[in-house]
mmCIF file of the N, C-alpha and C atoms, coordinates in Angstrom:
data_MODEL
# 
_entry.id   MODEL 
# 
loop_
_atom_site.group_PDB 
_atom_site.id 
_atom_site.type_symbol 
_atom_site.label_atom_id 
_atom_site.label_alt_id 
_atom_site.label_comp_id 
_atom_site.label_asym_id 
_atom_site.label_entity_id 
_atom_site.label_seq_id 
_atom_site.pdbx_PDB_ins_code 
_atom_site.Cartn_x 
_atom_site.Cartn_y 
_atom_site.Cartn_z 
_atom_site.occupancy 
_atom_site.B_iso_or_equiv 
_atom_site.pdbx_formal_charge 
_atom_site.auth_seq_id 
_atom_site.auth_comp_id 
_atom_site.auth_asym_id 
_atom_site.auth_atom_id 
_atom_site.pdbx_PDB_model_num 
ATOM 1   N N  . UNK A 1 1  ? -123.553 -12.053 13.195 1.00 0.00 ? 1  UNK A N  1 
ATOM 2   C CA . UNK A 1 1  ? -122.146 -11.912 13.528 1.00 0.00 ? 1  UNK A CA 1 
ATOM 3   C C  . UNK A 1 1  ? -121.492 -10.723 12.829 1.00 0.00 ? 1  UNK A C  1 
ATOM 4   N N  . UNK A 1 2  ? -122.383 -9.931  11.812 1.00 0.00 ? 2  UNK A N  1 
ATOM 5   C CA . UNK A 1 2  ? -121.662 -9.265  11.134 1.00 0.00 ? 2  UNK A CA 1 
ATOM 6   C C  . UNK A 1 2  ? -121.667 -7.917  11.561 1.00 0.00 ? 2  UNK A C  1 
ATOM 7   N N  . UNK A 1 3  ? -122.803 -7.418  12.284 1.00 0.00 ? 3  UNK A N  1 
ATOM 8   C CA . UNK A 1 3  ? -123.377 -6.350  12.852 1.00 0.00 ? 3  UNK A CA 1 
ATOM 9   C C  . UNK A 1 3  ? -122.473 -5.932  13.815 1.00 0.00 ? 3  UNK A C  1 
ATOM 10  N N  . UNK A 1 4  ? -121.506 -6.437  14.114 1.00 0.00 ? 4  UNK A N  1 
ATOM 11  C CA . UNK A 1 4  ? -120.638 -5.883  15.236 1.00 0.00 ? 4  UNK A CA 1 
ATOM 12  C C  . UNK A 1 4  ? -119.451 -5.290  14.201 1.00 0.00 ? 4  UNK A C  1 
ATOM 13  N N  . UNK A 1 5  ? -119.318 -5.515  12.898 1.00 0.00 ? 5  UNK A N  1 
ATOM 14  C CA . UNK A 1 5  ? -118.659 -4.547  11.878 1.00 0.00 ? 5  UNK A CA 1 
ATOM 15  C C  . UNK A 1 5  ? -118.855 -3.251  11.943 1.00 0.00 ? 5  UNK A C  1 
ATOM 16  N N  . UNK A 1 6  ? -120.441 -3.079  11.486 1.00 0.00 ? 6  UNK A N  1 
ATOM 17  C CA . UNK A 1 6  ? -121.367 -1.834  11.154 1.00 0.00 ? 6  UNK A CA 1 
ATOM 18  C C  . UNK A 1 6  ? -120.468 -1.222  12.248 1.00 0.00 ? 6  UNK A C  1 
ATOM 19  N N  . UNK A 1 7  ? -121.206 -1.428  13.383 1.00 0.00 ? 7  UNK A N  1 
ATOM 20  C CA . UNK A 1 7  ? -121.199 -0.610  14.774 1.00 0.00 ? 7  UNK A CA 1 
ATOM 21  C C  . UNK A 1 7  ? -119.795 -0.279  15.070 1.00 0.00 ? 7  UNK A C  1 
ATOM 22  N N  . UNK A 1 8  ? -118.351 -1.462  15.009 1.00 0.00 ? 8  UNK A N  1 
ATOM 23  C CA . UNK A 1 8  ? -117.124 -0.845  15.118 1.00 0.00 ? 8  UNK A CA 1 
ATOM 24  C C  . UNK A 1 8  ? -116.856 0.346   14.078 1.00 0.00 ? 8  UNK A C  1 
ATOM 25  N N  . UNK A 1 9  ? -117.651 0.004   12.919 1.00 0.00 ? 9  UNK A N  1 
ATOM 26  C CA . UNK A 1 9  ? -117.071 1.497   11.735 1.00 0.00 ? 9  UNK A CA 1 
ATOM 27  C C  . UNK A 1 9  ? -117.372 2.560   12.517 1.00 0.00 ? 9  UNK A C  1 
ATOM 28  N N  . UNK A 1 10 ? -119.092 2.788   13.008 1.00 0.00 ? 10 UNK A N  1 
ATOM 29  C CA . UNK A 1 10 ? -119.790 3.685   13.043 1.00 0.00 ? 10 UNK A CA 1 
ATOM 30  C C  . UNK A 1 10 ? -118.835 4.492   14.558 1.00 0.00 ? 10 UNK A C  1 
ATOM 31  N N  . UNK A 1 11 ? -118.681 3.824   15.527 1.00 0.00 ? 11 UNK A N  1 
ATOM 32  C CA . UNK A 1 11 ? -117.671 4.257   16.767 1.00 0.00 ? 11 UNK A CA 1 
ATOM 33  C C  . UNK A 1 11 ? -116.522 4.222   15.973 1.00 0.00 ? 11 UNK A C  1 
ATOM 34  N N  . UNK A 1 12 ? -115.546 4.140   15.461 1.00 0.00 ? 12 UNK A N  1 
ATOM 35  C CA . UNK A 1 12 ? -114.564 4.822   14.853 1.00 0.00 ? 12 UNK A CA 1 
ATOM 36  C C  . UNK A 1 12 ? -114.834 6.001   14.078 1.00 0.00 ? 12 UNK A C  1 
ATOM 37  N N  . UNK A 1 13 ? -115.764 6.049   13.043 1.00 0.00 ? 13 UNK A N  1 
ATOM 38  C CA . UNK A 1 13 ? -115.836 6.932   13.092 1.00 0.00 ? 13 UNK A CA 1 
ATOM 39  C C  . UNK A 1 13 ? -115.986 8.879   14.038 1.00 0.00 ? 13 UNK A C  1 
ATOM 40  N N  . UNK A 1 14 ? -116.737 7.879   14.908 1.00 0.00 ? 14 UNK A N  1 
ATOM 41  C CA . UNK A 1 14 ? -117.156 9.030   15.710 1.00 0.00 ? 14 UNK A CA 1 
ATOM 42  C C  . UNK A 1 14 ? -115.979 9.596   16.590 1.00 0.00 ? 14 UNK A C  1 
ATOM 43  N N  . UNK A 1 15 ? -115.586 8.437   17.260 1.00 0.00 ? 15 UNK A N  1 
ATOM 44  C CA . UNK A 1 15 ? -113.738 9.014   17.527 1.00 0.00 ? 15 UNK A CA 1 
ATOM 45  C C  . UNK A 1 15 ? -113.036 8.981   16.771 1.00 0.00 ? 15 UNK A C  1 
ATOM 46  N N  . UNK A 1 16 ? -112.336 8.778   16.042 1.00 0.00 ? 16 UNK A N  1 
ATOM 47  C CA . UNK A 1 16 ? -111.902 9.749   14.964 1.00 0.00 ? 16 UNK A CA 1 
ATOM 48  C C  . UNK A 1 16 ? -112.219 11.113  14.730 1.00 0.00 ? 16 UNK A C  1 
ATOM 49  N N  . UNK A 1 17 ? -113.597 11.487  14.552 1.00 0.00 ? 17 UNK A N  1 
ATOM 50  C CA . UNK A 1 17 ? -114.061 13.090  14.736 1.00 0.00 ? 17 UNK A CA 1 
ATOM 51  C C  . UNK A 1 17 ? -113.527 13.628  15.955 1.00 0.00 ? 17 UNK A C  1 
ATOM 52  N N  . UNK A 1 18 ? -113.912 12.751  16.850 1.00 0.00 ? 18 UNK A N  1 
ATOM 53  C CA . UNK A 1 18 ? -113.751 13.995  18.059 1.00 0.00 ? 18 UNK A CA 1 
ATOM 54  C C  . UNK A 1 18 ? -111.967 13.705  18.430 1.00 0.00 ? 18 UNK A C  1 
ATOM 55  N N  . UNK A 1 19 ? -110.720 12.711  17.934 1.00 0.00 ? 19 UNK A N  1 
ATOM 56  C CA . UNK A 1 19 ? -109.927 13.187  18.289 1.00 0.00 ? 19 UNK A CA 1 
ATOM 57  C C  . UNK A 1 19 ? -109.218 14.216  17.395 1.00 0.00 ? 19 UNK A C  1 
ATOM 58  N N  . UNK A 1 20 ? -110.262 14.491  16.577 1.00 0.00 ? 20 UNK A N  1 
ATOM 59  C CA . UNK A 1 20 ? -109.667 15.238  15.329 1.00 0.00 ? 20 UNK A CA 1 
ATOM 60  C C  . UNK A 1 20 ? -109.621 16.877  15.803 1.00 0.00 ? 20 UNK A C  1 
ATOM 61  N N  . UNK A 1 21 ? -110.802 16.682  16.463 1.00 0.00 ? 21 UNK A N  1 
ATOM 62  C CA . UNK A 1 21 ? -111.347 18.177  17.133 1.00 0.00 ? 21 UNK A CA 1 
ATOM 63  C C  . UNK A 1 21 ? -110.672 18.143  17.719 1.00 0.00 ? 21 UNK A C  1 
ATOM 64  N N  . UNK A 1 22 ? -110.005 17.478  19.268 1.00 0.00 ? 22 UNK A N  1 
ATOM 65  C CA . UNK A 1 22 ? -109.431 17.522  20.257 1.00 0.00 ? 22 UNK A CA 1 
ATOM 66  C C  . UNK A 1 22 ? -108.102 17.915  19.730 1.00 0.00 ? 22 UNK A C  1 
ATOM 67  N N  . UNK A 1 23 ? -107.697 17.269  18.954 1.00 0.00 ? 23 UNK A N  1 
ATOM 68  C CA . UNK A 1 23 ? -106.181 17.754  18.286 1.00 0.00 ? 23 UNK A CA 1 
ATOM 69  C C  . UNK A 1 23 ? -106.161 19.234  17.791 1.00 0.00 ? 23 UNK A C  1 
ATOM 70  N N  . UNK A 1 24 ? -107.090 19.611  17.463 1.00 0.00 ? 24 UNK A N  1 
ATOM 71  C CA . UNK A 1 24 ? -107.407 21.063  16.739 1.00 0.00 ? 24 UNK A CA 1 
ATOM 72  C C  . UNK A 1 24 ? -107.353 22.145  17.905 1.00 0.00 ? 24 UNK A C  1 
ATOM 73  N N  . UNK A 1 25 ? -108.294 21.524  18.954 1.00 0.00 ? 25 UNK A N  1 
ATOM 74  C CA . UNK A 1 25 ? -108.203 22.223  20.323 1.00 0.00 ? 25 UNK A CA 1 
ATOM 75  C C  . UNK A 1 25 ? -109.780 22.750  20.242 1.00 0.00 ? 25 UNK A C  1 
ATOM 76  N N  . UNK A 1 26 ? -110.712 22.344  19.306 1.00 0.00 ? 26 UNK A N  1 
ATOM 77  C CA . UNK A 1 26 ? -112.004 22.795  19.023 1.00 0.00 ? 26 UNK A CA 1 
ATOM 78  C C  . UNK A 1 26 ? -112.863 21.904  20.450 1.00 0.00 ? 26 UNK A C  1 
ATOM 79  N N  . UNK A 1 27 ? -112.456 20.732  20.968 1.00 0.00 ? 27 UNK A N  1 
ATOM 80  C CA . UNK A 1 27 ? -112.940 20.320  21.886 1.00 0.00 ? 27 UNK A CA 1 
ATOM 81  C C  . UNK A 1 27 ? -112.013 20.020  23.117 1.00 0.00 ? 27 UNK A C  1 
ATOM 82  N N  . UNK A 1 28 ? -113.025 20.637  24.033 1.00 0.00 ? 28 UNK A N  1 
ATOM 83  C CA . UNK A 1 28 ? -111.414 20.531  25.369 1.00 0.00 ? 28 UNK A CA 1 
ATOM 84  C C  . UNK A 1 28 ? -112.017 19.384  26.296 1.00 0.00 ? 28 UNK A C  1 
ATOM 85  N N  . UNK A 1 29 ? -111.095 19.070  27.562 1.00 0.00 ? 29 UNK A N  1 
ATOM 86  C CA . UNK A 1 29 ? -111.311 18.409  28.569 1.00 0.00 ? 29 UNK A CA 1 
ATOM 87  C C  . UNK A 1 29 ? -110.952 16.921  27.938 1.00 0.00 ? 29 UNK A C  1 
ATOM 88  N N  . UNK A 1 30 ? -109.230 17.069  27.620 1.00 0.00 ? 30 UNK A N  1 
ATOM 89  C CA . UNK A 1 30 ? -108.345 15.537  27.485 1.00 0.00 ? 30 UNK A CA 1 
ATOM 90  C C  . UNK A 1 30 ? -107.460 16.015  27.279 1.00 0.00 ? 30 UNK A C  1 
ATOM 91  N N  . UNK A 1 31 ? -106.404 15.157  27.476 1.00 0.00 ? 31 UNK A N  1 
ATOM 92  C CA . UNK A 1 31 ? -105.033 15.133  27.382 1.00 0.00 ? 31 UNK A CA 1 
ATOM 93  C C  . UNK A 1 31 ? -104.404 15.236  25.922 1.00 0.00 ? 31 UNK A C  1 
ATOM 94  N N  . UNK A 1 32 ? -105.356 15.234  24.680 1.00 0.00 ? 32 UNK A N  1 
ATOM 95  C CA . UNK A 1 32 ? -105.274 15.181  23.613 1.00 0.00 ? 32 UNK A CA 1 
ATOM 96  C C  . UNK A 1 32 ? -105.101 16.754  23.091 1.00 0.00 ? 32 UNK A C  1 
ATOM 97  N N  . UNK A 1 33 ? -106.212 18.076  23.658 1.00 0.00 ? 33 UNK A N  1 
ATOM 98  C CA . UNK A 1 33 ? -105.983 19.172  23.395 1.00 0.00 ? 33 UNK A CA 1 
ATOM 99  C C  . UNK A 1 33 ? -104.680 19.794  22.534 1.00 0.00 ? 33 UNK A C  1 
ATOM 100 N N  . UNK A 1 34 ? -104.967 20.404  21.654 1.00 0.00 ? 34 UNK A N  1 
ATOM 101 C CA . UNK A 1 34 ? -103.790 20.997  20.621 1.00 0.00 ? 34 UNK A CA 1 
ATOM 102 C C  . UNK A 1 34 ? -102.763 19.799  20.227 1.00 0.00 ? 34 UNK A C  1 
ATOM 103 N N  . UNK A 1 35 ? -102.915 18.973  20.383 1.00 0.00 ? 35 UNK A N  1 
ATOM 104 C CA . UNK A 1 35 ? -101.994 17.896  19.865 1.00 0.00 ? 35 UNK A CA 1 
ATOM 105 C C  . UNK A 1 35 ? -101.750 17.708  18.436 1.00 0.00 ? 35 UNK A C  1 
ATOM 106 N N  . UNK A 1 36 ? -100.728 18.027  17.672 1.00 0.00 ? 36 UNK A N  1 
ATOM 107 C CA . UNK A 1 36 ? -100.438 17.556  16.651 1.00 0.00 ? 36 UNK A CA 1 
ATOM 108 C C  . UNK A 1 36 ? -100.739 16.001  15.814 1.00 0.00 ? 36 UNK A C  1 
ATOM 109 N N  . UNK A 1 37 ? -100.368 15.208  17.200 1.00 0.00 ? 37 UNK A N  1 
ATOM 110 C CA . UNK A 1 37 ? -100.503 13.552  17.063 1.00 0.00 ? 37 UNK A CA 1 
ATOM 111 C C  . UNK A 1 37 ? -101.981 13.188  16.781 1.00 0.00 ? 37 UNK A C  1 
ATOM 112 N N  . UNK A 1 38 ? -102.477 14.046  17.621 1.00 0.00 ? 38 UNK A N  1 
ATOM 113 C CA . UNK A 1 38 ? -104.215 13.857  17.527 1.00 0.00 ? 38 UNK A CA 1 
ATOM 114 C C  . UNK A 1 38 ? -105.134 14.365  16.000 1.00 0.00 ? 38 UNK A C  1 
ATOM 115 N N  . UNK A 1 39 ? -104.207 14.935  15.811 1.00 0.00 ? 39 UNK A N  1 
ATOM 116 C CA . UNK A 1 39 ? -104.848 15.648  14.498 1.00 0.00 ? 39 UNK A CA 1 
ATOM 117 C C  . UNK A 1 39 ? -104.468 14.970  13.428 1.00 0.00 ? 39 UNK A C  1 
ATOM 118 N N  . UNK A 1 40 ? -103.339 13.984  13.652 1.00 0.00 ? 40 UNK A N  1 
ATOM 119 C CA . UNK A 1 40 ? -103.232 13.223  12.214 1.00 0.00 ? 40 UNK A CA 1 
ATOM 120 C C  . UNK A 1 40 ? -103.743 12.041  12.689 1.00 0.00 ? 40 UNK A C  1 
ATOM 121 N N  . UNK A 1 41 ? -104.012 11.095  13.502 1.00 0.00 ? 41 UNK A N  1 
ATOM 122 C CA . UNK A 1 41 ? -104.215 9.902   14.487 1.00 0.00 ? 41 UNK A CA 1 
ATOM 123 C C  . UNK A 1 41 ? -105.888 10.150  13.934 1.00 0.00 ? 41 UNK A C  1 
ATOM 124 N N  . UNK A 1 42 ? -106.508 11.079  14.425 1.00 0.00 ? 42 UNK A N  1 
ATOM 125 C CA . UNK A 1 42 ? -108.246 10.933  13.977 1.00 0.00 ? 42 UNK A CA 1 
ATOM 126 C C  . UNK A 1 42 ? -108.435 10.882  13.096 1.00 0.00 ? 42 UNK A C  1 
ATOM 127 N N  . UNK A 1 43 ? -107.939 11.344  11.504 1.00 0.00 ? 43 UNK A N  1 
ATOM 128 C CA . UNK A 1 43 ? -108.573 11.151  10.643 1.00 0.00 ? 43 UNK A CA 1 
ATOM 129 C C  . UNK A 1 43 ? -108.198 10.165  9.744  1.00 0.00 ? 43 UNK A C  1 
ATOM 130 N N  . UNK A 1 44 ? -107.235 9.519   9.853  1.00 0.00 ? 44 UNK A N  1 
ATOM 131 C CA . UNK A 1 44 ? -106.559 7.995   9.806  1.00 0.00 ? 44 UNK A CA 1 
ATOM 132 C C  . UNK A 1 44 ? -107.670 6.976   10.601 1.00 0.00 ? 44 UNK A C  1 
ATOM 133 N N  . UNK A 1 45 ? -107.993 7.534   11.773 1.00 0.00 ? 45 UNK A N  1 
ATOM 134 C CA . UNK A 1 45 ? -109.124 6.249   12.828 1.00 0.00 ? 45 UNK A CA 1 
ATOM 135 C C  . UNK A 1 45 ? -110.532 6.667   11.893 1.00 0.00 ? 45 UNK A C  1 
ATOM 136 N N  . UNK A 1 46 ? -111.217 7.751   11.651 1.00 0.00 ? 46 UNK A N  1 
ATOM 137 C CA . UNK A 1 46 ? -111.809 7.783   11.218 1.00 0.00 ? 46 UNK A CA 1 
ATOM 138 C C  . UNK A 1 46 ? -112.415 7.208   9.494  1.00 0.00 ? 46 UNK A C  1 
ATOM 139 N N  . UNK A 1 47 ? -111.119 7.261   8.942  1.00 0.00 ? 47 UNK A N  1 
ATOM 140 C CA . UNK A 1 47 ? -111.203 7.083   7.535  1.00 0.00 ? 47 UNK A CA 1 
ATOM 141 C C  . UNK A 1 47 ? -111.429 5.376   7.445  1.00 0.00 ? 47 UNK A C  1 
ATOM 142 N N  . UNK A 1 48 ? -110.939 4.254   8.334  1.00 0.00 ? 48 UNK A N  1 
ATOM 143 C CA . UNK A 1 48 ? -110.526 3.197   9.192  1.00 0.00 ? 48 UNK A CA 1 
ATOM 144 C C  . UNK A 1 48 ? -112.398 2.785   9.153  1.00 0.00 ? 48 UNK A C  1 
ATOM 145 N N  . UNK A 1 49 ? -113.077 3.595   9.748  1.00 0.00 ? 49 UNK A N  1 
ATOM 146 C CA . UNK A 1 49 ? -114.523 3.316   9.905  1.00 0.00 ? 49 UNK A CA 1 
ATOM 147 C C  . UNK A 1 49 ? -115.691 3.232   9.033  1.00 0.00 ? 49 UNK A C  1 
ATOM 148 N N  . UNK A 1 50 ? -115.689 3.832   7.967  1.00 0.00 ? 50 UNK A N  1 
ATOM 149 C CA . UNK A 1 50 ? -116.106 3.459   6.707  1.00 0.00 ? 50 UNK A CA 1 
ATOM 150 C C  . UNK A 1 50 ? -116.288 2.015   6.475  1.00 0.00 ? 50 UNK A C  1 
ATOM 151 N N  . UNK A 1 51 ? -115.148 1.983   6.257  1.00 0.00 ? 51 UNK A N  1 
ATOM 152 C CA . UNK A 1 51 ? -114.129 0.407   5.567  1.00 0.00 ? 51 UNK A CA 1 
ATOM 153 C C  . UNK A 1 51 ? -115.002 -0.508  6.263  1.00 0.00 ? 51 UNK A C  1 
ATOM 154 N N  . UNK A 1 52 ? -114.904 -0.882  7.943  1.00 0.00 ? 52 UNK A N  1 
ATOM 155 C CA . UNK A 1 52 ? -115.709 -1.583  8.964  1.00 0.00 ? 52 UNK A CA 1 
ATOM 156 C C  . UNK A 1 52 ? -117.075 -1.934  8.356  1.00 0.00 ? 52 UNK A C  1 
ATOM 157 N N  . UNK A 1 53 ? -117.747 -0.560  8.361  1.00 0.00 ? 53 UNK A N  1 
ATOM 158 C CA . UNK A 1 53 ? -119.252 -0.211  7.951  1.00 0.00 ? 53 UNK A CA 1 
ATOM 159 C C  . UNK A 1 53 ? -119.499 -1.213  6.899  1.00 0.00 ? 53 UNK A C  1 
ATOM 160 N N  . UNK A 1 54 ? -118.808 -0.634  5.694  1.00 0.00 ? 54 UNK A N  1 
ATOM 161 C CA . UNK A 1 54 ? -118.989 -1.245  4.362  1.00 0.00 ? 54 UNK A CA 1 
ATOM 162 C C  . UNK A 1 54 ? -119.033 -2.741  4.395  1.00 0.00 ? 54 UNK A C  1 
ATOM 163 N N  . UNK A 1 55 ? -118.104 -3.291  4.988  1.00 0.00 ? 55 UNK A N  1 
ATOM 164 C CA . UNK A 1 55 ? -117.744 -4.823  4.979  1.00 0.00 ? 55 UNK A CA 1 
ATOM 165 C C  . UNK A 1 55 ? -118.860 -5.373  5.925  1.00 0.00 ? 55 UNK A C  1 
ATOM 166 N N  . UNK A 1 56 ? -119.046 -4.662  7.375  1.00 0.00 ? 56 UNK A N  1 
ATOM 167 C CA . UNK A 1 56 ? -120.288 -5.281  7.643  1.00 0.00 ? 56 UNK A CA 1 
ATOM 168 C C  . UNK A 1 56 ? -121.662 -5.328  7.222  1.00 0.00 ? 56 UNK A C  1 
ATOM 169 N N  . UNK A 1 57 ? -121.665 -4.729  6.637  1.00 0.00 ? 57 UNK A N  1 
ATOM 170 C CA . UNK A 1 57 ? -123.142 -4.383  5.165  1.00 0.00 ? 57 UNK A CA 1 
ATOM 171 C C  . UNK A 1 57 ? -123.008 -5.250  4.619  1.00 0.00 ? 57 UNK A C  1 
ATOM 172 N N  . UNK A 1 58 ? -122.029 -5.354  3.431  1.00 0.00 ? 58 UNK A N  1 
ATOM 173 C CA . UNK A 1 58 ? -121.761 -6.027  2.560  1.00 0.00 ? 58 UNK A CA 1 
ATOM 174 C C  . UNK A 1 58 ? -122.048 -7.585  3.450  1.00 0.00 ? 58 UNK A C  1 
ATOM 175 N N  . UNK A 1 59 ? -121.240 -8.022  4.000  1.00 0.00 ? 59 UNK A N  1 
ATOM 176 C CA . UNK A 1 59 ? -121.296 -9.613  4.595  1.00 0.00 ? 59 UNK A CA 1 
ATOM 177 C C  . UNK A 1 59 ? -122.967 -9.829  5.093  1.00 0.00 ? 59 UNK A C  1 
ATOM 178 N N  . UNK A 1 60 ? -123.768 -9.030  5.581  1.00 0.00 ? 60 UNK A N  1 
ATOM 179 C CA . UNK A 1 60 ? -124.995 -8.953  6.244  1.00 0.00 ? 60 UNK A CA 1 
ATOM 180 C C  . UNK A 1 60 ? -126.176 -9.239  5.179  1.00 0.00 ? 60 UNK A C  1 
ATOM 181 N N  . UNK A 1 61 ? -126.048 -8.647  4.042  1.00 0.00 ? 61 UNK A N  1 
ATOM 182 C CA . UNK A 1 61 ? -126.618 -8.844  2.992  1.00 0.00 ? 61 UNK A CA 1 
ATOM 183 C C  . UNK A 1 61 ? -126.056 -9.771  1.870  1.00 0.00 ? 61 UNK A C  1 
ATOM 184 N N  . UNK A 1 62 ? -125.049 -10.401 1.713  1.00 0.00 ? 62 UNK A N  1 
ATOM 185 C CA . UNK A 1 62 ? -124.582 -11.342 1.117  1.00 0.00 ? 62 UNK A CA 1 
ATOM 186 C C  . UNK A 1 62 ? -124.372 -12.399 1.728  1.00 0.00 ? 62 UNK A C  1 
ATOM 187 N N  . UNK A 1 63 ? -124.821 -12.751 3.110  1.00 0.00 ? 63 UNK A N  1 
ATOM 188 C CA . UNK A 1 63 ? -124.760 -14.008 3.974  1.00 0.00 ? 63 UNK A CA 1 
ATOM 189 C C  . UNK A 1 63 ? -125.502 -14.923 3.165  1.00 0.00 ? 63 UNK A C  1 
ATOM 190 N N  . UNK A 1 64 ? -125.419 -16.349 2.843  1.00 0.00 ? 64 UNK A N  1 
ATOM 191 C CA . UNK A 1 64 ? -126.518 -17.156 2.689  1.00 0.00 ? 64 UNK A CA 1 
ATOM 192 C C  . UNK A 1 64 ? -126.631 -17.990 4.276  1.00 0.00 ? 64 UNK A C  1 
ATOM 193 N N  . UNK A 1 65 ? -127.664 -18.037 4.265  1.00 0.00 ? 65 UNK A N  1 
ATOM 194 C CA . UNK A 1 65 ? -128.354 -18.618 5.310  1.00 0.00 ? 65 UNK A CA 1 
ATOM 195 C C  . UNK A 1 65 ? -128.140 -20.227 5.948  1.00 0.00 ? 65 UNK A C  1 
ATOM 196 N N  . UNK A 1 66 ? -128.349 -20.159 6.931  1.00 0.00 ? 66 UNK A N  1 
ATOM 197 C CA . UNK A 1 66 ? -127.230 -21.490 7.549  1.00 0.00 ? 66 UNK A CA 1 
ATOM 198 C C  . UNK A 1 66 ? -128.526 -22.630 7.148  1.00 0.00 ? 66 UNK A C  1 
ATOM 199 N N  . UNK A 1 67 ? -127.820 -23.989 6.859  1.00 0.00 ? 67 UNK A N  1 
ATOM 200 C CA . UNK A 1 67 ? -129.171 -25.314 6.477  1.00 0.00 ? 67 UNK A CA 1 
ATOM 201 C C  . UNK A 1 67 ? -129.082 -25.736 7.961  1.00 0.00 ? 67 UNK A C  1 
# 
């Protein structure tokens, strides 16, 4: 049950990057391009994904096992 942590960090992270780019204007083809909003919005979503990661680690390896 915990593994769906990992994986939400790991996809936040990854958007987060790319709306970070998109805000920058380093990646085109969205409505996001040169956006100011986008450039503070991604690395807030991104920083967000870590956190996910960590906690689903952490719970995955500190589970005790069901009787």
């Amino acid at each position: 049950m915990t593994v769906w942590k990992l994986v939400l960090g790991i996809v936040l992270v990854l958007m987060g990057g790319l709306w970070t780019l998109q805000g920058l204007g380093y990646v085109g083809g969205g409505f996001m391009i040169g956006s100011r909003a986008w450039e503070a919005f991604g690395p807030v979503v991104a920083m967000t994904g870590p956190v996910w990661a960590v906690t689903g680690l952490y719970l995955a390896f500190t589970a005790r096992p069901r009787a």
